[in-house]
C-alpha positions in Angstrom: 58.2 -99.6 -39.9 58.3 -98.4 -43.1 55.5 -95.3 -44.0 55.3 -94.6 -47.4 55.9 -91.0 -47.6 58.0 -88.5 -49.0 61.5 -89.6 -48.1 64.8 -87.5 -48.5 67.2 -90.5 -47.8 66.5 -93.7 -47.2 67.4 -97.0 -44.7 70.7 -98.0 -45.6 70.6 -97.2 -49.1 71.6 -93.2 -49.2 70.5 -90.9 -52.2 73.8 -89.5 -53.7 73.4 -86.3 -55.8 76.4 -84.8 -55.7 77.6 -81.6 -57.6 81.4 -81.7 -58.8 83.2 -78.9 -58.3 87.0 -79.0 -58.8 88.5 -77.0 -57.0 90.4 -75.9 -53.4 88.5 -72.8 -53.1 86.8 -73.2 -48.9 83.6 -72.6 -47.7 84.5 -69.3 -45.8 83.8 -70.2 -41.7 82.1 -66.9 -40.9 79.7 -66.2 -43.7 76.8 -64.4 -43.5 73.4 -65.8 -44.8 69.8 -63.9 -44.9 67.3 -65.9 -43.5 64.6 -64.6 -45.7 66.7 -65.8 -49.1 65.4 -69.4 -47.5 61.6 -69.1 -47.3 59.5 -71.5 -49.3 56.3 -70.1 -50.3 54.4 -73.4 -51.3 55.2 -77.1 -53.3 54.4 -78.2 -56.3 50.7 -79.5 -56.4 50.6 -79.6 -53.0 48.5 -77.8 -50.0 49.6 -75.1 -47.8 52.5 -75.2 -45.6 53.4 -74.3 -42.3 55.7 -71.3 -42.4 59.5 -72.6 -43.3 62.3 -72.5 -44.9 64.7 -74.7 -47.0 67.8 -74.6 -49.2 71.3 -75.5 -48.9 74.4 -73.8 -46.6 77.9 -74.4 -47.5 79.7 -76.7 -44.5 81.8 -73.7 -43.2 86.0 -75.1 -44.0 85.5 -77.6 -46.4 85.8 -77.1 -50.0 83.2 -75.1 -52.4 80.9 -77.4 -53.5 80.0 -79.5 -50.0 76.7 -78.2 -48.4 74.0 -79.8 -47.0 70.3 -79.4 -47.6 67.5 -78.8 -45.0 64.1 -77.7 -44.4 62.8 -75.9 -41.3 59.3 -76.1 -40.6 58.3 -73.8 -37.6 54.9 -73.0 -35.3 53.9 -70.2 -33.4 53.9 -71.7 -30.1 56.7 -74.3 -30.3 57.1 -76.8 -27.2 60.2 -78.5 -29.0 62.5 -78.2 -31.8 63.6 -81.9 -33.8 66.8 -82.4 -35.8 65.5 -85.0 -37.9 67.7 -86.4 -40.6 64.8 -88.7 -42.2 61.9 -87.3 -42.4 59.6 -90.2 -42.9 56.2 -90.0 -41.5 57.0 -87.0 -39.7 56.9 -84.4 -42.6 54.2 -82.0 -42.9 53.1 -84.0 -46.9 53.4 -87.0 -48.6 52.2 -88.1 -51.3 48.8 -89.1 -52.2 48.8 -93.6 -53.5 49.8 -93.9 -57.2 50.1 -90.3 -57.8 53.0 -87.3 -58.0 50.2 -84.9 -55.5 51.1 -84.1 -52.4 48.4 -84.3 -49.7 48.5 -83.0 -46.1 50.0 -85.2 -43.3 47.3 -85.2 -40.5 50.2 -86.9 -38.0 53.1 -84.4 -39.1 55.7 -83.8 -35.4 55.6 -80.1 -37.1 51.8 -79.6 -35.4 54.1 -80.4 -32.6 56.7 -77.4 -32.7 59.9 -76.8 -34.9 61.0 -79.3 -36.8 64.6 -79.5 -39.0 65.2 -81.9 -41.4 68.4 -82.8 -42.9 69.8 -84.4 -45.6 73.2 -85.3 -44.1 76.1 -86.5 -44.8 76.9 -84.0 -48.1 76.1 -85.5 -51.0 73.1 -87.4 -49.7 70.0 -86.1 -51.3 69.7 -82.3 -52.3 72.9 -81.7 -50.2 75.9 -81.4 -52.5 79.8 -82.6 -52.4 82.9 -81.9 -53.6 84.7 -84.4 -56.3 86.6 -86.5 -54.8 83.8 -87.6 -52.3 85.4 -86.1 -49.1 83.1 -87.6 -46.3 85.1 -90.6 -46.4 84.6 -92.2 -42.5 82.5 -91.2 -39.5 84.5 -88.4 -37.9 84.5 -86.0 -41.0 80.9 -86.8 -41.2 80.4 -86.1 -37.4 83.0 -82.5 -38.0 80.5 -81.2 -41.1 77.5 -81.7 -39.1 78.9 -80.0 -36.2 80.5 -77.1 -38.3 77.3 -77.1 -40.6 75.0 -76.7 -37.5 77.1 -73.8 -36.2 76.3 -71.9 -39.2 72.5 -72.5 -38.8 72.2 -71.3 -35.4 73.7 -68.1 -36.9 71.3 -68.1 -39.8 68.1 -69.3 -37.4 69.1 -68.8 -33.6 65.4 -70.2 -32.9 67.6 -73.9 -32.4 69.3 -72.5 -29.5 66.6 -71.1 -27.8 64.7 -74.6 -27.5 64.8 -77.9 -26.1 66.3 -80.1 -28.9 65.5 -83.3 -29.8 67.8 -85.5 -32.3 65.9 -87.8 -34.5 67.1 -90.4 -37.1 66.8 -94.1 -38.7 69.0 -97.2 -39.7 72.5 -95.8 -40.0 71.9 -93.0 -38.1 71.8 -95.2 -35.2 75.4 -94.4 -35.9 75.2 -90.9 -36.9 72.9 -89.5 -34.3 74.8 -90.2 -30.9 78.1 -89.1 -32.4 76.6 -85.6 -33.2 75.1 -85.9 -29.9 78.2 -86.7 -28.1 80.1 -83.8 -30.4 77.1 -81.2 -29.1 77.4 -82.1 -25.4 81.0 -82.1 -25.7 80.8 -78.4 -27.3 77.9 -77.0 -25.2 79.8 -73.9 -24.0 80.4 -73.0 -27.7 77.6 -73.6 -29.3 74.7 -74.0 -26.6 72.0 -76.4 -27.8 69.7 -77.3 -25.1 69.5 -81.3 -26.3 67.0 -83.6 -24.0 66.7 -86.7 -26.1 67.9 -88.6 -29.0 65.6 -91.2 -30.6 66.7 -94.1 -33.3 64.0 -96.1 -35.8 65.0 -99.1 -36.8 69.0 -97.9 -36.2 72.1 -100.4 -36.4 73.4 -98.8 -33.0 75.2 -102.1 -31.6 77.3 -104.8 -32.1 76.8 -106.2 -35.5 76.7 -110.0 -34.9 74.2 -109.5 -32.1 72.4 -107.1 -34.2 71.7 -109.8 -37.2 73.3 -113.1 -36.6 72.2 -114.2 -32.6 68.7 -112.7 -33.0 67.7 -113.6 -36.6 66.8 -117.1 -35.0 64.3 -116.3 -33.0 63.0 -113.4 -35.4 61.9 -116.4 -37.5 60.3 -118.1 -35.5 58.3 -114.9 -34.0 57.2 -114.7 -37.8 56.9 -117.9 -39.1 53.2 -117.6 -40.3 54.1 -114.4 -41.8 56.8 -116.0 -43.3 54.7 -119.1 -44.4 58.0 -120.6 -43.0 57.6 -125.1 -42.4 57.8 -125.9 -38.8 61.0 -128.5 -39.7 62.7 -125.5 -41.2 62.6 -123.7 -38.0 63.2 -126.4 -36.2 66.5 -126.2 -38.0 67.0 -122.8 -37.3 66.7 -123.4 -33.4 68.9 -126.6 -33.1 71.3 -124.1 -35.1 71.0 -121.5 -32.8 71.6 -124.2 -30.0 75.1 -125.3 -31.4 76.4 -121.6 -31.9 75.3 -120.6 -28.4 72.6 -117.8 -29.5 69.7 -119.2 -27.6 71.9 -119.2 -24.3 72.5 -115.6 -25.5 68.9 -114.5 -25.9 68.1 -116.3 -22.7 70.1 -113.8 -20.7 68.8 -111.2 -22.7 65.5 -112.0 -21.7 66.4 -111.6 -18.2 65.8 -108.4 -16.5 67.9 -106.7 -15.2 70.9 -108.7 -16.7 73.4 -110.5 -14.8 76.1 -108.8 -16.1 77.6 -108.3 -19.7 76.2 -110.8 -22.1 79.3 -111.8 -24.7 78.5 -113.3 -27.8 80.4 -116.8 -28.7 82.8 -117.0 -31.3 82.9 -114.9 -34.5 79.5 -115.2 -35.9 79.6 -114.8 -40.1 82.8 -112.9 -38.9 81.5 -109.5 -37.7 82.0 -110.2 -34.1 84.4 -106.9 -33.1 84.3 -103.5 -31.7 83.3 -102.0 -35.0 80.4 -101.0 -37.2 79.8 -103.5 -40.1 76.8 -103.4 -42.9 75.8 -107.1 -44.0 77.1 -106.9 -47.5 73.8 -108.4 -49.2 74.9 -108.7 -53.0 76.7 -112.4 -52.8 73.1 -113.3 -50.9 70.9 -112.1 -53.4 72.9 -112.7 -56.7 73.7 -116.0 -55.9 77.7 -115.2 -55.5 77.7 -117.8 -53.0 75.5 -120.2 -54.7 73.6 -121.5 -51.4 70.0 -121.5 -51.8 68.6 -123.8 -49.0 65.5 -125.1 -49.1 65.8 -128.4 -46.8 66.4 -128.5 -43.3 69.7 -130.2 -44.1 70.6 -127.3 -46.9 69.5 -125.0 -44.0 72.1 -126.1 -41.1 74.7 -127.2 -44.1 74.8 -123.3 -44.2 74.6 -122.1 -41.3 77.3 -124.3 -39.9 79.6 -125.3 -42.8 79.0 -122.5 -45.4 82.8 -121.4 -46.3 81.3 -117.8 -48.1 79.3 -117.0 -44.8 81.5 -117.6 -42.1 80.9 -119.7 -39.0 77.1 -119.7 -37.9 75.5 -117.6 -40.5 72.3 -117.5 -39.4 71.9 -114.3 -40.7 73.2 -114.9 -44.1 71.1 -118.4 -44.2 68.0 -116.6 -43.1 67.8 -114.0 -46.2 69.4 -116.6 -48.7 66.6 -119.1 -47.7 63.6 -116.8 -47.8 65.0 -115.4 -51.3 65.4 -118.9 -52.8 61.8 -119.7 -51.3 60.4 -116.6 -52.8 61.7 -117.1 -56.2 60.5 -120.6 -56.3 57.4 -119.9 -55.2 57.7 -121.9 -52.4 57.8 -118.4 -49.7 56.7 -115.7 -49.4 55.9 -114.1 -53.3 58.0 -110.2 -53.5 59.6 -110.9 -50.4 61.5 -107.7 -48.9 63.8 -107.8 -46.2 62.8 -104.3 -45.1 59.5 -105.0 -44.6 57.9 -108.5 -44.1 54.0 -107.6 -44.7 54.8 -106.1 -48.3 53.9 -108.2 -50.6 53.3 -108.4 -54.6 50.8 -105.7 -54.5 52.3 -103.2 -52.3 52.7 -100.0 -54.2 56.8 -98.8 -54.2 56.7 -95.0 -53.8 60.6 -95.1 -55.4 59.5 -94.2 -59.1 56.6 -92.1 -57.7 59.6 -89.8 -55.6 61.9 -89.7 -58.2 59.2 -88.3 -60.7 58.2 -85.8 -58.2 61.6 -84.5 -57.0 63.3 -84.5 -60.4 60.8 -82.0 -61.6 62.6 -78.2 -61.8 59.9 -76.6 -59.9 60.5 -78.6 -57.1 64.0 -77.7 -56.3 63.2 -74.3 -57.7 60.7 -74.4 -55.1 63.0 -75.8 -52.0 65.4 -72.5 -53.2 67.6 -75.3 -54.8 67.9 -74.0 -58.0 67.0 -70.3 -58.1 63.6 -69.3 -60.2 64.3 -68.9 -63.7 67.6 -70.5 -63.4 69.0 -71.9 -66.9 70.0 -75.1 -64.9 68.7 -78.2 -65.2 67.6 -80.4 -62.0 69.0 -83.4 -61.7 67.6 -86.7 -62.2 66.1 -87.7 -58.6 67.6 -91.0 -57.5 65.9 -92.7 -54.4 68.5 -95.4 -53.7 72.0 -95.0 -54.1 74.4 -97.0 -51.8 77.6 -95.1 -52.8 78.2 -92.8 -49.9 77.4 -95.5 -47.6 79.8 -98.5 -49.2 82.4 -95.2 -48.5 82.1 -95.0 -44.9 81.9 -98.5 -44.3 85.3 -99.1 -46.5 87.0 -96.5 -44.0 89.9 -98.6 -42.3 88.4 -96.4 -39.2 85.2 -97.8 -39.0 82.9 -95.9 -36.0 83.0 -98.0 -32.7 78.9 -98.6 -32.3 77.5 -96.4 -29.9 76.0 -98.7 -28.1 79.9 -99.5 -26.6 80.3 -95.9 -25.2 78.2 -93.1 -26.4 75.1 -94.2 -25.3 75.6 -94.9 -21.9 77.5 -91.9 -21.0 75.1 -89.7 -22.8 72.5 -91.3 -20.8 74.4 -91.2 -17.6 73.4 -89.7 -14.3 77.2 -88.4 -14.1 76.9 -87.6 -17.8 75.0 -85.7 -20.3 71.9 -87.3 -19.0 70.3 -87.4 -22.4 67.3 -89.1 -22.8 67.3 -92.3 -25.3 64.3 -93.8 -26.9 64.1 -97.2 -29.6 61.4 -97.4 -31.9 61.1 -100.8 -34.1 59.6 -102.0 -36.8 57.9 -105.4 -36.1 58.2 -106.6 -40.1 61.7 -105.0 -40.5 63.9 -108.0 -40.4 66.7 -106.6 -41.5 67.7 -104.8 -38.4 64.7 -106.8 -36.1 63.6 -106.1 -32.9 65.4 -109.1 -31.4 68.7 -108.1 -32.0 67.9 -104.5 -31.1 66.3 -105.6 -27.4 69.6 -107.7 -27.5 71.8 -104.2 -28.2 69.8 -102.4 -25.5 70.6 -104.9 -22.4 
């Protein structure tokens, strides 16, 4: 599920713009901020807005130079507020095919009620960081939030007074039930009414299960899309058959469960009680030097491949569709994120860069102040430096699929509501493995 629309971040690749400033000099904790400084009167070539505000506030205790960036789109008769860290299809514009115009977004959740979007963790997007990069594992990014969001409700004490919904995509299947868990854990001190979280397309679970048990039988959902032989997916399944994943997906399929479901062995190596990202670059620039295109190559890799890891199914999966792709045996253009694109999709990347690195834009989003002698800074859309950070952290985030969620959903609990939305052609994080997660 991947709209083309204005994006402030992106699925697993983060934008990074971050503005260096040395020094030890702290955002104060209590400082005061005049809601009216924030207002945005229109956008560049675009149509009227809602009524809302944007610009950056400082994370209160940290050091000068970290702030995060967010716009707050409100209605007259609100029925919910949304903290939505990727905005997506949900913002009130995007832009018009092939063009730098924005044009009015007729499904917008802000016809809905308030909306707040984020770019979060600092440094991503037109949020800003201190040099070195300080957000450097998932509880600092989880304390900045939490600090940032205090200073908010100070600025805009409409959050508090409204049932809250948290909102978020890919990674922030990490990110989004840690701030909830920090929120309900806080409630006397800073009380935020929250109802719901919801996660797109989020990595939320257990990685192997996630990617390597499910990408099986996501291939052989797809295999017309794919244009994929049968005998190659025949390979796949007898695969999938000797590691134990179609015994897995078997009790997956069964509902209600009969009990935890435990994944054999240490698929491609990922199988622990942590948060992993698939590194992709030995797959796609032919580190490994495995491009399968028999059904021989195919379980040679999955099974013996000594740069995977034991039944790489995952790892097989993209190598195989990239080498079939670039011999014009697959798919033409494949991409991972979304299956249906092909060679004439039109990429919005170069189209959002041209638009947000214009100075009226940030001038406009209270960025860089009218008539400012700065300069704005070259808009990047994908940047995967922030994100190779956290997942470097020797404390990598348990998933919440382990704790959070269920006692944020509990009875006895929080009794937050929790709803999945997936992208059929996202095989990268497919539906499979995320039904798998959910049991």
């Amino acid at each position: 599920m991947r709209p083309e629309v204005m994006n402030f971040s992106t699925l697993f690749t983060l934008v990074s713009l971050a503005w260096a400033v040395p020094t030890l000099v702290t955002n104060p904790l209590n400082a005061v901020f005049n809601a009216s400084s924030f207002e945005v009167h229109s956008l560049p070539d675009g149509p009227s807005l809602p009524r809302s505000w944007a610009g950056q506030l400082p994370v209160p205790g940290t050091l000068v130079g970290n702030s995060l960036f967010f716009w707050f789109v409100v209605q007259r008769r609100p029925r919910l507020l949304v903290l939505d860290r990727n905005g997506g299809g949900q913002r009130p514009h995007f832009l018009r095919r092939e063009t730098t115009t924005l044009t009015a977004n007729p499904y917008s959740w802000t016809k809905l009620g308030h909306v707040l979007y984020i770019d979060q963790p600092v440094g991503t997007g037109f949020s800003t960081a201190s040099e070195p990069y300080p957000a450097k594992n998932n509880a600092r990014v989880t304390s900045d939030f939490y600090a940032w969001l205090g200073s908010f409700c100070k600025v805009f004490p409409q959050l508090l007074r409204n049932r809250t919904h948290m909102m978020g995509e890919s990674y922030s299947g990490i990110y989004i039930p840690y701030f909830a868990s920090k929120i309900i854990e806080n409630h006397d001190s800073l009380p935020i009414n929250l109802k719901s979280i919801s996660l797109g397309d989020g990595t939320f679970g257990n990685s192997a299960a996630m990617s390597s048990v499910a990408m099986g039988s996501y291939l052989k959902s797809q295999s017309s899309m794919f244009g994929i032989l049968d005998h190659i997916v025949t390979a796949f399944s007898e695969a999938d058959a000797i590691c134990g994943f179609d015994e897995v997906m078997k009790q997956a399929n069964t509902s209600p469960p009969k009990g935890l479901i435990s994944i054999p062995g240490n698929p491609e190596d990922i199988n622990r009680r942590s948060v992993e990202r698939r590194d992709l670059d030995p797959i796609l620039d032919g580190t490994c030097d495995i491009h399968p295109v028999t059904p021989e190559q195919v379980k040679f890799s999955i099974l013996n491949s000594s740069c995977y890891g034991p039944c790489a199914t995952f790892s097989t999966a993209m190598d195989y569709m990239q080498t079939a792709s670039d011999s014009g045996n697959g798919k033409a253009c494949f991409d991972m994120y979304n299956i249906k694109h092909d060679c004439g999709t039109i990429g919005k990347d170069a189209l959002l860069a041209a638009y947000f690195s214009r100075a009226d834009v940030p001038a406009a989003l209270n960025i860089l102040p009218p008539g400012s002698n700065s300069k704005a800074r070259a808009f990047s859309p994908c940047n995967s430096n922030i994100l190779s950070t956290l997942l470097s952290s020797p404390s990598e985030p348990i998933p919440p699929a382990c704790d959070i969620l269920p006692t944020l959903t509990s009875n006895t609990g929080a009794n937050v509501s929790l709803h999945f939305y997936q992208g059929e052609y996202d095989m990268l994080i497919n539906h499979f493995g995320v039904e798998l997660c959910k049991t």
